[in-house]
DRENPA-3360 file (N, C-alpha, C; in nm, 2 decimals, always signed):
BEGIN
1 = XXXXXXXX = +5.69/+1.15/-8.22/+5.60/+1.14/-8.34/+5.52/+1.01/-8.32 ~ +5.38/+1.04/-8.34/+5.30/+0.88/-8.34/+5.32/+0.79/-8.43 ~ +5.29/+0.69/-8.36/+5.32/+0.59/-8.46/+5.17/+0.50/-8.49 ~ +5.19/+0.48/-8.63/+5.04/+0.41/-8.66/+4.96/+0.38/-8.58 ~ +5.03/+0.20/-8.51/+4.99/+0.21/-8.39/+4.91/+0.24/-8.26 ~ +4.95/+0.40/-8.25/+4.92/+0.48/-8.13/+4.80/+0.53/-8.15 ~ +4.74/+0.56/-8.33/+4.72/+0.66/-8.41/+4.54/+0.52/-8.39 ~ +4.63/+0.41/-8.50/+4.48/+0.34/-8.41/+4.41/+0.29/-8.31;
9 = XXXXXXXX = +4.53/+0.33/-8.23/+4.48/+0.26/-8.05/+4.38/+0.42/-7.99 ~ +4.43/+0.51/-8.03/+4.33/+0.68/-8.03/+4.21/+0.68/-8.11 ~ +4.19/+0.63/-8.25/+4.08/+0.59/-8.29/+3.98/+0.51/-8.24 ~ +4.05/+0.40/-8.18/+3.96/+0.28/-8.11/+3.92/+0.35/-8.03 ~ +3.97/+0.44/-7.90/+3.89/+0.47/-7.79/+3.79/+0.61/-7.84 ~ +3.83/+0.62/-7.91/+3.70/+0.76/-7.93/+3.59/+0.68/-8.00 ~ +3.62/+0.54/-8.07/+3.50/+0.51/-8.16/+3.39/+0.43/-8.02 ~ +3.49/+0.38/-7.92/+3.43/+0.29/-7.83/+3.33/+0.44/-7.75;
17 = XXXXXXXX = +3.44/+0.58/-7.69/+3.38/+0.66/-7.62/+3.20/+0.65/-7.75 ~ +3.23/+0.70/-7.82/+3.09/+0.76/-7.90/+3.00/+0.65/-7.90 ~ +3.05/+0.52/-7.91/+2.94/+0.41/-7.89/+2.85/+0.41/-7.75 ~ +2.94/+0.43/-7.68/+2.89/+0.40/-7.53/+2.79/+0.55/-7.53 ~ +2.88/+0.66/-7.56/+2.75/+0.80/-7.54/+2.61/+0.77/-7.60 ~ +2.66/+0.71/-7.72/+2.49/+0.66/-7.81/+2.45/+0.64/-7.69 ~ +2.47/+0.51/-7.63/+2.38/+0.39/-7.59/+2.31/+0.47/-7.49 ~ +2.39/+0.49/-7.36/+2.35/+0.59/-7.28/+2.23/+0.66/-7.33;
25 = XXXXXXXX = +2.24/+0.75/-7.44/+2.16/+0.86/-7.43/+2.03/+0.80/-7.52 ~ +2.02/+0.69/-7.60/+1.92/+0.57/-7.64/+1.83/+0.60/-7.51 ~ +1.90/+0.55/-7.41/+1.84/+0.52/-7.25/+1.76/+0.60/-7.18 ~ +1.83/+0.68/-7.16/+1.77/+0.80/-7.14/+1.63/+0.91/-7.24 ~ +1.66/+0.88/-7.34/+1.58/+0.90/-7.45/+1.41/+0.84/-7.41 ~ +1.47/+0.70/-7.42/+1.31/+0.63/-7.39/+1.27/+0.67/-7.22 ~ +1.30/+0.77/-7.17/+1.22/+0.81/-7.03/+1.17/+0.92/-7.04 ~ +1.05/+0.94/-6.93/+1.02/+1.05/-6.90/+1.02/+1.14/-6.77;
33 = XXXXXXXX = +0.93/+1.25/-6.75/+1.00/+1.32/-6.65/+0.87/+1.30/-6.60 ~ +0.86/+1.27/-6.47/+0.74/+1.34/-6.39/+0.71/+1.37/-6.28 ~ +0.60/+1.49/-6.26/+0.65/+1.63/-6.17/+0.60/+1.58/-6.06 ~ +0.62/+1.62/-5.93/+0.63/+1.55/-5.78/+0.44/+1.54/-5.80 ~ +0.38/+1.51/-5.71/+0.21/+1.54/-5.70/+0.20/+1.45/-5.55 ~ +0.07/+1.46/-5.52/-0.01/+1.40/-5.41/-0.11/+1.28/-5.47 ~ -0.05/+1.16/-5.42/-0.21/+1.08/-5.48/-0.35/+1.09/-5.41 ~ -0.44/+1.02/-5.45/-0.59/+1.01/-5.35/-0.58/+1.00/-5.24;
41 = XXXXXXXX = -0.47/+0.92/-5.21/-0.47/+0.88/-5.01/-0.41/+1.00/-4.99 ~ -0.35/+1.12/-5.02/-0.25/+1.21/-4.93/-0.13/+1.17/-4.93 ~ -0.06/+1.07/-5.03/+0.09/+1.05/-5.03/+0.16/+1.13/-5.09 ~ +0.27/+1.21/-5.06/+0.30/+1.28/-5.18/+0.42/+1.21/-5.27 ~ +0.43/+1.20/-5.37/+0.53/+1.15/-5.46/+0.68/+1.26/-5.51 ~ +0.76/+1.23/-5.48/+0.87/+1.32/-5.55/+0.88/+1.30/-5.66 ~ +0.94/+1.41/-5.75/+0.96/+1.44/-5.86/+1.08/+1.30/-5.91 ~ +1.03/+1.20/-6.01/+1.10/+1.13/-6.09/+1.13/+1.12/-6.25;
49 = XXXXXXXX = +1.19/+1.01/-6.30/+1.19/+0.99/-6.38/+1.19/+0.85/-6.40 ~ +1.08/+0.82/-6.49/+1.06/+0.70/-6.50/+1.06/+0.64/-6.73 ~ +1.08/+0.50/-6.73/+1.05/+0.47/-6.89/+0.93/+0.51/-6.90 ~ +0.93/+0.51/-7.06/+0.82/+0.51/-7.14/+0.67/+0.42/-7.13 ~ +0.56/+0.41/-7.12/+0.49/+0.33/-7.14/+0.49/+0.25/-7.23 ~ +0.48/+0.12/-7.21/+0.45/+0.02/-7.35/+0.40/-0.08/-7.28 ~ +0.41/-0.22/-7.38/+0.33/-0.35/-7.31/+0.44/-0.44/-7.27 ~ +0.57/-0.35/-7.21/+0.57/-0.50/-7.13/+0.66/-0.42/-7.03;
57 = XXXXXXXX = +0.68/-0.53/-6.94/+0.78/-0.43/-6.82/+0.90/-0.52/-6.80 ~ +0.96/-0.56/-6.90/+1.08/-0.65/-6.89/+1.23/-0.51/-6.90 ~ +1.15/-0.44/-6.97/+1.23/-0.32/-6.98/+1.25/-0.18/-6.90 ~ +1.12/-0.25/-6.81/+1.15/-0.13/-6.68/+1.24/-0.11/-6.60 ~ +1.33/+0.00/-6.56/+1.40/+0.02/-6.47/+1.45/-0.10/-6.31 ~ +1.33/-0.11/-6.30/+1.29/-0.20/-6.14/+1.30/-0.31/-6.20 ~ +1.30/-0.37/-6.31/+1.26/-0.48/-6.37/+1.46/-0.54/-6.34 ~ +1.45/-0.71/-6.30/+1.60/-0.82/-6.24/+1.70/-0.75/-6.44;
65 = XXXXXXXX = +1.81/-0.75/-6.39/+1.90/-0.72/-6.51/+1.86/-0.58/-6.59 ~ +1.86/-0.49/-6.54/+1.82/-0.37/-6.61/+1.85/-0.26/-6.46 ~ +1.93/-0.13/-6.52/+1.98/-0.04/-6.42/+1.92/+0.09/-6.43 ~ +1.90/+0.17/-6.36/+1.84/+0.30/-6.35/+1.95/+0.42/-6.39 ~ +1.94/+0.46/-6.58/+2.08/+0.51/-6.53/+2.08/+0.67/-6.49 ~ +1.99/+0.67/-6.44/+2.03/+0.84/-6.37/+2.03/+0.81/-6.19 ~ +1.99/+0.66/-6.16/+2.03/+0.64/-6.00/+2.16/+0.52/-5.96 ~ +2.17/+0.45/-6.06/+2.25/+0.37/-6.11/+2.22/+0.21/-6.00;
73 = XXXXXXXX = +2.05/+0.24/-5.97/+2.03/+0.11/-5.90/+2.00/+0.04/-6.00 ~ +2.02/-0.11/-5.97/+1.98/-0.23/-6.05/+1.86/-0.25/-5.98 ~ +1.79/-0.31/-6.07/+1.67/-0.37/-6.08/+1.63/-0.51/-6.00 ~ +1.52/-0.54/-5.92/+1.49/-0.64/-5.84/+1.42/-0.69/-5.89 ~ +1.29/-0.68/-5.91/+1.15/-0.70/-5.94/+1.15/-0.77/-6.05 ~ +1.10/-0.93/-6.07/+1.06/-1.01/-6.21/+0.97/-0.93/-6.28 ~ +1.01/-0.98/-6.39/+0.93/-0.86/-6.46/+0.78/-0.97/-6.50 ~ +0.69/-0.92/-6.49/+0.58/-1.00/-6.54/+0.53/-0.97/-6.68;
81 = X = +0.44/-1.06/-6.74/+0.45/-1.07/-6.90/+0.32/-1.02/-6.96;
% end
């Protein structure tokens, strides 16, 4: 039989599992998808997914302290302001 205890140590990890699925899917949320193409010079681009547009790129993927999470690379590049 459980014991209280056990009862809130199983609450804690499903409240922590559902916190973390939020966050993740937050993340994923703010990106989009885009389809392979060729630029002007003849390069061709594979099909990515990259964030959202906005004004700053402290929150881009590439950007030092920030991870890619569908490649799970970390980020190099200072972000500029």
């Amino acid at each position: 039989m459980p014991t209280k205890a056990m009862c809130s140590v199983g609450s804690m990890a499903v409240t922590i599992f559902l916190a973390v699925l939020f966050v993740i899917s937050a993340d994923v949320d703010a990106s989009e998808h885009v389809r392979g193409h060729v630029t002007k010079n003849g390069k061709y681009v594979a099909p990515h997914n990259r964030t959202n547009t906005n004004k700053t790129q402290s929150d881009n993927w590439s950007s030092k302290g920030n991870t890619n999470p569908y490649t799970g690379k970390r980020g190099h590049k200072n972000a500029k302001k």
